[in-house]
C-alpha positions as CSV (number, residue, x, y, z in Angstrom):
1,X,37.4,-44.7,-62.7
2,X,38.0,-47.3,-65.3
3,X,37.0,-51.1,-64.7
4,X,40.4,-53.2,-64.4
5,X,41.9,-56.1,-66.6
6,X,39.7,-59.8,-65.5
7,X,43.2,-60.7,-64.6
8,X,43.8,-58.0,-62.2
9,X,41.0,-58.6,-60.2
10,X,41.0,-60.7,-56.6
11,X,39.4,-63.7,-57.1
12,X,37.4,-65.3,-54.1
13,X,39.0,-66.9,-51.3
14,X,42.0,-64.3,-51.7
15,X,43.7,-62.5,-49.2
16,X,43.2,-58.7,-50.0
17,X,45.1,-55.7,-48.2
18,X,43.5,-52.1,-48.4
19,X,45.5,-49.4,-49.6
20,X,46.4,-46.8,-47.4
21,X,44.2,-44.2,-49.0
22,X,41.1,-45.7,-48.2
23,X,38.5,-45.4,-45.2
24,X,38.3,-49.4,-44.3
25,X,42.5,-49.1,-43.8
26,X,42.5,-45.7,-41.7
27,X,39.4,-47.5,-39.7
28,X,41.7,-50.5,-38.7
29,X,40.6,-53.1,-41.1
30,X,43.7,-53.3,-43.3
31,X,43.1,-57.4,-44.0
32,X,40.8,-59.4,-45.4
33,X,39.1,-62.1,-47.6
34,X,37.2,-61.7,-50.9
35,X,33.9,-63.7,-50.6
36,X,32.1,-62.8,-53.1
37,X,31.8,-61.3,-56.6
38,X,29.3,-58.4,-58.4
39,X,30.0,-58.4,-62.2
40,X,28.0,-55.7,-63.9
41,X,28.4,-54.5,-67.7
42,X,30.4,-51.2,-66.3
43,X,31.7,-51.9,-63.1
44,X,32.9,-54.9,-60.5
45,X,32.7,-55.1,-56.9
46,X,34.3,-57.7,-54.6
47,X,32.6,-58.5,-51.1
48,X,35.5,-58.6,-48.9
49,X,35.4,-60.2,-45.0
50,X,37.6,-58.4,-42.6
51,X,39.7,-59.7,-40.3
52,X,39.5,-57.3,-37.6
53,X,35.8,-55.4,-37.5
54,X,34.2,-59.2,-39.0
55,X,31.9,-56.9,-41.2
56,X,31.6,-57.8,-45.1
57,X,31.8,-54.8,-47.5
58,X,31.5,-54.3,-51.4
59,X,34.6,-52.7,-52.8
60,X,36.3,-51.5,-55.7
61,X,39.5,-53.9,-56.9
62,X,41.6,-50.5,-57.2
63,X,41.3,-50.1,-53.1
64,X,43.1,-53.5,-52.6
65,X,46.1,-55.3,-53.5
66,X,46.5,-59.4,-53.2
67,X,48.6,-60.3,-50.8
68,X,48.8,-64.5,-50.5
């Protein structure tokens, strides 16, 4: 999986939705907010806050799309 563009990635306070192929959107949770940021040398992670379950996860920036 290749790291995406700084550009292309959510930044926080965004409103993300998942993408259909993942878990978190089959499990209900297809909205959310990114609250945090993990920047490491080969990868990125966003914590996102879901609307629906409340629960924060660390996710890739390829399973979401900005949406506002």
């Amino acid at each position: 999986m290749t790291t995406p563009e700084v550009h292309e990635i959510p930044h926080t306070g965004q409103r993300v939705a998942m993408l259909a192929h993942t878990d978190r959107f089959m499990q209900g949770d297809r909205y959310g907010e990114v609250v945090g940021k993990a920047l490491g040398h080969n990868y990125v992670l966003l914590a996102v806050k879901f609307d629906r379950s409340g629960e924060i996860r660390k996710l890739h920036p390829s399973a979401m799309k900005v949406i506002a």
